[in-house]
C-alpha positions, 0 to 999 in steps of 0.5 A: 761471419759478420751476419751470424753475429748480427743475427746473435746480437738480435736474438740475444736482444730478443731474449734480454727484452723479453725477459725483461718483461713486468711480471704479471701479478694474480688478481686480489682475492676478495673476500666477502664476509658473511652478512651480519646477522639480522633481528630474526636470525635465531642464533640462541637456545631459548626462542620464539619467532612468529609473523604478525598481523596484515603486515606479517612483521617478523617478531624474533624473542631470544634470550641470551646465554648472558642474561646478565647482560645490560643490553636492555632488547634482550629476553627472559624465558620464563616458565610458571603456572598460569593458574592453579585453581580449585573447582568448586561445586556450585550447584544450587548454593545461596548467593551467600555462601562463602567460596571456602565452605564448598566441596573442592570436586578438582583442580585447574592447572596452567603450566605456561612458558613466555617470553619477556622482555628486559624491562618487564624482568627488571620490575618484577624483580624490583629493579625499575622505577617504570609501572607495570602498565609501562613495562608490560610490552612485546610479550608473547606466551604459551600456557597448557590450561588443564582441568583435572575433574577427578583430583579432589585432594587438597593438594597438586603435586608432580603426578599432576603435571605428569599426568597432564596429557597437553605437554605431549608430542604431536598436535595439540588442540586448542585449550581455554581458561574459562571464565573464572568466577567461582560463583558461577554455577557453570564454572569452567564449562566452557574450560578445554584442555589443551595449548592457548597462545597470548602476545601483549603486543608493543603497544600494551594491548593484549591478543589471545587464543582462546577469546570468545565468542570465536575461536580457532578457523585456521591455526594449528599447534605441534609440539616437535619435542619434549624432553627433560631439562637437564640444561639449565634445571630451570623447568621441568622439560624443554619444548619445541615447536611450531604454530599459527593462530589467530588472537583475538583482543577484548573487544573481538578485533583479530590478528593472525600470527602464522609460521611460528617456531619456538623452544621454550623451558615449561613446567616450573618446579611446583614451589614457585607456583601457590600452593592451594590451601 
């Protein structure tokens, strides 16, 4: 009797002590919060991103749904025309004539699409004490220089950019402005239709697509998408796209921009831009 109620005792201690044993706690879990959105991730409608030079610097414009904001890194996407020039028949003209009594044969085009910094947008709107030459930094443009050899109106209208077959899905070939001087019995003969891509860079030199005497050995242009603007009503139609090409400056050095990207409003409506006479 004694030993089955020491054995009791045991095991009735036995299971005080086990029960009494520290409750093991789940280990934490710890959460890790996504990383923080760097410079180049593209989180905005309007962009444009693209690498360059030897350093393939990545270069990320975005303008935000605020562009009221003061953040003074931010972006204007801005679209407009490049040009919009009467081409004139030269041939066999005295050097004394005047360009407003010669023979309109068409008109040059340039829808053009650009991203602008905060500085840049705030002179043109009178709202900075900075020169132009200042604020004119870290903007990068795409334009669609179009010859229409058989308008001789004396008026561009919607038909024109209509009619435009630069803005189109697909590849696009490389365009040119041409050399702009109407006294030059040549005018435009240099001039193609097609896309040309400009970048004042940080340091206010400008690069560009279209420089002579070089032209394009690598690059490649792609519209993705066109379609109408029914976003903001601030263009014509929205683009996109992808790109890479070499931009050269005035005095034939080179930099290539590859693995671009962009969304862009193009085609502005045709009373902000001048009105040939």
């Amino acid at each position: 009797m004694g030993r089955i109620f020491q054995i009791s005792i045991i095991a009735i201690s036995l299971l005080f002590i086990s029960s009494c044993k520290p409750v093991v706690e789940p280990p934490e879990v710890i959460i890790v919060p996504d990383p923080e959105p760097t410079q180049h991730y593209i989180d905005q409608f309007y962009y444009a991103q693209f690498t360059w030079g030897k350093s393939t610097d990545t270069i990320t414009m975005q303008e935000p749904l605020d562009t009221s904001s003061v953040d003074t890194t931010r972006f204007y996407q801005n679209s407009y025309e490049l040009l919009s020039l009467p081409i004139v028949d030269t041939t066999d003209v005295d050097k004394n004539t005047l360009i407003k009594d010669l023979d309109t044969i068409g008109w040059v085009y340039g829808p053009s699409a650009a991203m602008v910094p905060f500085r840049f947008e705030e002179f043109l709107r009178g709202n900075s004490d900075r020169t132009l030459t200042q604020v004119t930094r870290n903007i990068f443009r795409i334009s669609f220089p179009y010859v229409q050899k058989n308008d001789t109106l004396p008026f561009w209208d919607i038909q024109d950019y209509i009619d435009n077959p630069s803005i189109v899905e697909g590849p696009i070939n490389w365009g040119r402005i041409g050399n702009g001087n109407p006294l030059d019995t040549i005018w435009f003969n240099d001039q193609r239709n097609g896309v040309m891509i400009s970048y004042t860079d940080r340091n206010g030199e400008v690069w560009e697509s279209d420089n002579k005497p070089t032209f394009q050995p690598f690059g490649y242009f792609q519209i993705d998408s066109v379609y109408a603007n029914f976003r903001d009503g601030l263009s014509y139609n929205i683009i996109s796209g992808q790109f890479a090409a070499r931009l050269y400056n005035s005095v034939g050095y080179f930099k290539d921009m590859k693995g671009g990207k962009f969304r862009m409003r193009i085609l502005t409506d045709i009373t902000l831009g001048p009105k040939p006479e």
